[in-house]
C-alpha positions in Angstrom: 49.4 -28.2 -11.5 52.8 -27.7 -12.9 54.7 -28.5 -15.8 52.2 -27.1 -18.4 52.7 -23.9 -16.4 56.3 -24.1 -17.0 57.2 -24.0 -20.3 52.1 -24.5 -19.9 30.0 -24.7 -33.9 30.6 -21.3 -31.9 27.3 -21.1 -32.8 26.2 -24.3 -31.3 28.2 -23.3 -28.2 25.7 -20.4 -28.0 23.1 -22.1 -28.4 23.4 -25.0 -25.8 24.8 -22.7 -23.5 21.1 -20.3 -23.4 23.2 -17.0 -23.5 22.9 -14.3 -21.7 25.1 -11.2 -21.2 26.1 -10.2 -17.8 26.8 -6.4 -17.2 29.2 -5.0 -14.6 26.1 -3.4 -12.3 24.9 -7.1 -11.8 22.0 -6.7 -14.4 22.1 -10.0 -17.0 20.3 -8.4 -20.4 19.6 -10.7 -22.5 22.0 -11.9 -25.3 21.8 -12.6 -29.1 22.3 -16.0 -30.0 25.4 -17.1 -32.2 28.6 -15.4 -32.6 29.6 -11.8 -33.8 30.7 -14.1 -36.7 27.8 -15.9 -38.0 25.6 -12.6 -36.8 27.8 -10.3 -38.7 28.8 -8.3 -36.4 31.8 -7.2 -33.9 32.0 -7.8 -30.2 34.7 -7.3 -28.5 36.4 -9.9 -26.1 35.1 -8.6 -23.1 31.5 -9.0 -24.4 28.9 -10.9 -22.8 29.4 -14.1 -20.6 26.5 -16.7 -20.0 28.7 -18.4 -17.1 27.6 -18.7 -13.7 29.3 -16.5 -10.8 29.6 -18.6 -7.3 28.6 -16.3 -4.8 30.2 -17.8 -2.7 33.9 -18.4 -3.6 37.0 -17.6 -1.8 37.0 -14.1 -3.8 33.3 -13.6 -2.8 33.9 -14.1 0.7 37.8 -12.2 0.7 35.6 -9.2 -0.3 32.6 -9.7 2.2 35.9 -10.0 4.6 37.8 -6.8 3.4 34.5 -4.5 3.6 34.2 -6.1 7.4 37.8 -4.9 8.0 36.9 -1.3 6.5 39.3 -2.4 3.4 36.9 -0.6 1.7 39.4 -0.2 -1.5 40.7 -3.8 -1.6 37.1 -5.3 -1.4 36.3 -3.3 -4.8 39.5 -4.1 -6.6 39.0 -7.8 -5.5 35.6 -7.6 -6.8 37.3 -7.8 -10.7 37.5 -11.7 -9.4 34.8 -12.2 -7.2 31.7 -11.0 -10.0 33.3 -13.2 -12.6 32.5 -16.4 -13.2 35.4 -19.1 -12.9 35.7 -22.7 -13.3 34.5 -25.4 -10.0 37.1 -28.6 -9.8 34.7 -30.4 -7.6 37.4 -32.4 -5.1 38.0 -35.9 -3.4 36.7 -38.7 -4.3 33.5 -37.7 -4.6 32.2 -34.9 -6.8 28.4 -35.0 -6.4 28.3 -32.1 -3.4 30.4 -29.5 -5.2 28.8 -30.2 -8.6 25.0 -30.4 -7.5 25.8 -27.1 -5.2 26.8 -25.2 -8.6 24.2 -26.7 -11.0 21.7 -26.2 -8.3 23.3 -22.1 -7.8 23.5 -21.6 -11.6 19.9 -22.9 -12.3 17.5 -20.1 -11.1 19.4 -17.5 -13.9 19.8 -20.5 -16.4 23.7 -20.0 -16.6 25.7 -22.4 -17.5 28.6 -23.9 -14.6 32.0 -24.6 -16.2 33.4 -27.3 -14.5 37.5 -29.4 -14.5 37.5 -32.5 -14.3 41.1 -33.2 -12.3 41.1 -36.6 -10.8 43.0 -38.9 -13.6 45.6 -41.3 -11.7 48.5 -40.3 -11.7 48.0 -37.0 -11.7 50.7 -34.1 -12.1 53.5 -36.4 -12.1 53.6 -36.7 -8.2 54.4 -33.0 -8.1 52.5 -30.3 -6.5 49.0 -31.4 -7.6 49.7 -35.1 -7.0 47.0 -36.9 -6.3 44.1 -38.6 -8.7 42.5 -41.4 -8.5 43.5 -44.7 -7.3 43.4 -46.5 -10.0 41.2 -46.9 -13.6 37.7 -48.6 -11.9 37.8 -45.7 -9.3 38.1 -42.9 -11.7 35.6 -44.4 -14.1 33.1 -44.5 -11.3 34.1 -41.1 -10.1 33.4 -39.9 -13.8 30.1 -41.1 -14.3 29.3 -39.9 -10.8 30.3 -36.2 -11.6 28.3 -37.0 -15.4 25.4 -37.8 -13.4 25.5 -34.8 -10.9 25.1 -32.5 -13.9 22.0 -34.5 -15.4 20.6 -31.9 -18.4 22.0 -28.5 -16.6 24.2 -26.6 -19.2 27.7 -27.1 -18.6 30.9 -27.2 -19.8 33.6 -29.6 -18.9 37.3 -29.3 -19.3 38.3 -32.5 -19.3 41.9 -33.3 -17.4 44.4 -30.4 -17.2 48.0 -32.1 -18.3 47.2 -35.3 -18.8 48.0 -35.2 -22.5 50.7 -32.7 -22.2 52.3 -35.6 -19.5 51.9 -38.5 -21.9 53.7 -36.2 -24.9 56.5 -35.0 -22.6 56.8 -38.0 -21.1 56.5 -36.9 -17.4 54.0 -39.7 -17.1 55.6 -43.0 -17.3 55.0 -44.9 -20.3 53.6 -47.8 -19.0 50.7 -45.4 -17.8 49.7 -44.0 -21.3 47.7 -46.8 -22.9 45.5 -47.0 -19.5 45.5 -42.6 -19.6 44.1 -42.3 -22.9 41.6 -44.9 -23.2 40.2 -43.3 -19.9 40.0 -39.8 -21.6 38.5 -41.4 -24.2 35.9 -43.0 -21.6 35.4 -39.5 -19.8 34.7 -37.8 -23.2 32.3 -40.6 -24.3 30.3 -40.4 -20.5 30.1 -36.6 -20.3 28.7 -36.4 -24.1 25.6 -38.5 -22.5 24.6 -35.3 -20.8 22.6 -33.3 -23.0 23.7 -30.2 -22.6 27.8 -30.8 -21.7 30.6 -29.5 -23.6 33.6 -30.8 -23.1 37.1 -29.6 -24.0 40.2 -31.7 -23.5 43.6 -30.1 -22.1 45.8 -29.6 -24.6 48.8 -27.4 -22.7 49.7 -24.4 -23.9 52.6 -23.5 -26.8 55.2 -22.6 -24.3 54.9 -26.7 -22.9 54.5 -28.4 -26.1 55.7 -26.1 -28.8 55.0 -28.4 -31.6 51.3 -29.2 -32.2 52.2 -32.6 -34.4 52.7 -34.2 -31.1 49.5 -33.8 -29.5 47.3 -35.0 -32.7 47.4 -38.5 -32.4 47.6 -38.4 -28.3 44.3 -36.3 -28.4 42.9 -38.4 -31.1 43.3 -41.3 -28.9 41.4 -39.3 -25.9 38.7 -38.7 -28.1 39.4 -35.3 -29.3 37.0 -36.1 -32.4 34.0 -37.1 -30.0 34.7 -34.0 -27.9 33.8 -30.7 -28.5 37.4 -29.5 -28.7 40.6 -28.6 -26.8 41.5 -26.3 -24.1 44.5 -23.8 -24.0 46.8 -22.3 -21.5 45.2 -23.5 -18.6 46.3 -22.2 -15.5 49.5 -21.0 -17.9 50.5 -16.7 -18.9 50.5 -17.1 -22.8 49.3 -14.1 -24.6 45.8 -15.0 -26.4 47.6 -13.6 -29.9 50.3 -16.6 -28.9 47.5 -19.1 -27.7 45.3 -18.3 -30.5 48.1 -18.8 -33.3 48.9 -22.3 -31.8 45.6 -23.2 -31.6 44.6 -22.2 -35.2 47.8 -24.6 -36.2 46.6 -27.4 -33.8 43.0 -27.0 -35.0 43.9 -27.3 -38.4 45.9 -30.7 -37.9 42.6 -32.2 -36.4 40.6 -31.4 -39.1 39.4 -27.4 -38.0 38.9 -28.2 -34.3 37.2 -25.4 -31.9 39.1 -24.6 -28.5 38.7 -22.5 -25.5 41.2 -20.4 -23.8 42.3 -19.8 -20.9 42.5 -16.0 -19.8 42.5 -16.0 -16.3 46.1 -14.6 -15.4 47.5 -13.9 -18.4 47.1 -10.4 -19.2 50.6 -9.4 -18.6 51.5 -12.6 -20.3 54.2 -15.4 -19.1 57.1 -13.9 -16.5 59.8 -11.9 -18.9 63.1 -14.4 -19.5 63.7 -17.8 -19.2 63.3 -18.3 -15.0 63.0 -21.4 -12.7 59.2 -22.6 -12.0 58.6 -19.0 -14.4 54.6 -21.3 -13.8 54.5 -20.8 -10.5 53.3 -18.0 -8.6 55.1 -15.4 -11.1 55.2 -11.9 -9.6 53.5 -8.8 -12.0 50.6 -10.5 -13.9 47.2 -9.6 -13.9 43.8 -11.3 -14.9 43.0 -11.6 -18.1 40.2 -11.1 -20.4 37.2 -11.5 -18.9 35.3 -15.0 -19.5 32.9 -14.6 -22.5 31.6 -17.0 -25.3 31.6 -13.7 -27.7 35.6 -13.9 -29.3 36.0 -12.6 -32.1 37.6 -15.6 -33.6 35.4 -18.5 -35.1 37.4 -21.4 -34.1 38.0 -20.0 -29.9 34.4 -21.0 -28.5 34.8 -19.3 -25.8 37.6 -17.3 -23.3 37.5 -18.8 -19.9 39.0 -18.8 -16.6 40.1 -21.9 -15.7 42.5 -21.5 -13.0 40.7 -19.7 -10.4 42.6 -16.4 -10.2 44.3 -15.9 -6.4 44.7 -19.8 -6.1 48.4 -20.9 -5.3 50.3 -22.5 -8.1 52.4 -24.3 -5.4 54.4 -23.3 -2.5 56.9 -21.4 -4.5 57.3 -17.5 -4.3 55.8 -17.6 -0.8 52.7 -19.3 -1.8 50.5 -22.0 -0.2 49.9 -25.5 -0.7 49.0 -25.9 -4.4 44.9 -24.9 -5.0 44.9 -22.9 -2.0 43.5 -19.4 -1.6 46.2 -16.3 -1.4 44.5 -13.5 -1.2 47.5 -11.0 -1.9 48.4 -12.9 -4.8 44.8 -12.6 -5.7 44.8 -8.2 -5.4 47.9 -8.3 -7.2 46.6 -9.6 -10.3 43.4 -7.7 -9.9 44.9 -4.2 -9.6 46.8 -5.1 -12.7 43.9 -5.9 -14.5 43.3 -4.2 -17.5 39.4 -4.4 -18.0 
């Protein structure tokens, strides 16, 4: 993804999501149901997560690869990635096999998968991430195929990274936005049939659309009000203070809205000054707070980690093909973790 990157209740949550914490030795005690808020008490942000980890993910199988090597060190730094839980964006045009494989992985400990959906046409404005679906009937079919896939598992869904922020900007063409939204709109309305899906439309992040006025009515036309909220700062660096304040203003615009943030490499924040592509690969971050439905805040549902840490923005800074796996990129932003 791109330009989002460049310039990029709670207590139901709980609930639908059957908690459970998951400690650092690989234990999974069991969790309290509902938020430090509505239990009255404090947790910090690094409490608890009820999300599955894939044990098999690129960071799973980097450290399986580095303790084979005798990289003894770098397999346990890398490990701050691989025993965390981060979103799937099943790929191609047909979802079923990557979101069965999770649903089926996260069954057995009853965690909940947190999926994108990232196929809408048009996609990315035919930069890095280009691609999407051919055209509306393709991507309404490859929706309800990826609804059906999760059938009653508990999942959550964040529903179409930049295709708001594109129609606001205007990077998508406006002959394109009528068809974009009522598609949204659609995908909200087809996930919602699952039971237990949560869904959470892309709303950029406060360095991309710095005025939250222009995303109300866009998002109201993707069926913000049917959803169960908007996402953050995903695959972005904004600070959660920064994320949260433009939340809380964007929330109270659509009428006290919950959102979901994404932590995954912004624990250093965005790249100091004003730089070209300052999205894209930025040297000197580091992960974030750890994924967790326990906040601190009653209106952020949960932090998550979206972009999957160690994935290439875009080939910029040395990097690979956008989406692919860089593994030194990856221990960067681990040994600069913070928790």
């Amino acid at each position: 993804m791109s330009r989002r990157r460049r310039s990029l209740a709670l207590a139901a949550l709980a609930a639908a999501l059957l908690l459970t914490g998951c400690g650092a030795d690989g234990e999974a005690p069991a969790s309290p149901v509902g938020p430090p808020s509505v239990r009255g008490e404090a947790a910090p942000p690094t409490g608890g997560s009820p999300f599955w980890v894939d044990p098999e993910s690129d960071a799973a199988r980097q450290v399986r690869e580095y303790e084979a090597q005798g990289r003894a060190e770098d397999a346990k730094v890398l490990r701050r990635i691989s025993e965390r839980p981060v979103a799937e964006w099943p790929a191609g045009d047909d979802p079923v096999p990557d979101v069965t494989r999770a649903v089926t992985g996260a069954a057995p400990g009853k965690r909940t998968v947190v999926f994108v959906a990232y196929n809408i046409p048009h996609r990315d404005c035919g930069m890095y991430s280009a691609g999407g679906a051919h055209d509306a009937r393709a991507y309404r079919q490859w929706v309800d195929a990826f609804a059906s896939a999760i059938g009653d598992a508990p999942a959550i869904v964040v529903l179409e990274p930049d295709a708001v922020p594109h129609v606001v900007d205007g990077c998508t063409p406006a002959g394109y936005h009528d068809e974009r939204l009522e598609l949204l709109s659609e995908a909200v309305g087809r996930f919602k049939r699952q039971p237990r899906t949560r869904v959470y439309l892309d709303a950029g992040n406060p360095a991309w659309i710095d005025d939250p006025n222009k995303l109300v009515e866009p998002l109201r036309r993707a069926g913000v009000d049917r959803a169960d909220g908007f996402a953050l700062n995903v695959s972005n660096f904004q600070t959660n203070d920064v994320v949260r304040g433009f939340g809380a203003g964007l929330s109270r615009l659509l009428g006290g809205t919950h959102f979901t943030v994404d932590t995954s490499r912004n624990g250093d924040g965005p790249l100091p000054g004003d730089r070209a592509e300052a999205w894209c690969n930025p040297p000197g971050r580091a992960l974030g707070v750890p994924p967790t439905d326990r906040t601190g805040d009653e209106l952020v549902d949960a932090y998550l980690w979206i972009k999957r840490p160690g994935d290439s923005d875009g080939p910029c800074r040395g990097g690979p093909a956008a989406g692919t796996w860089w593994p030194d990129y990856a221990l960067g932003l681990a040994r600069r973790a913070k928790s």
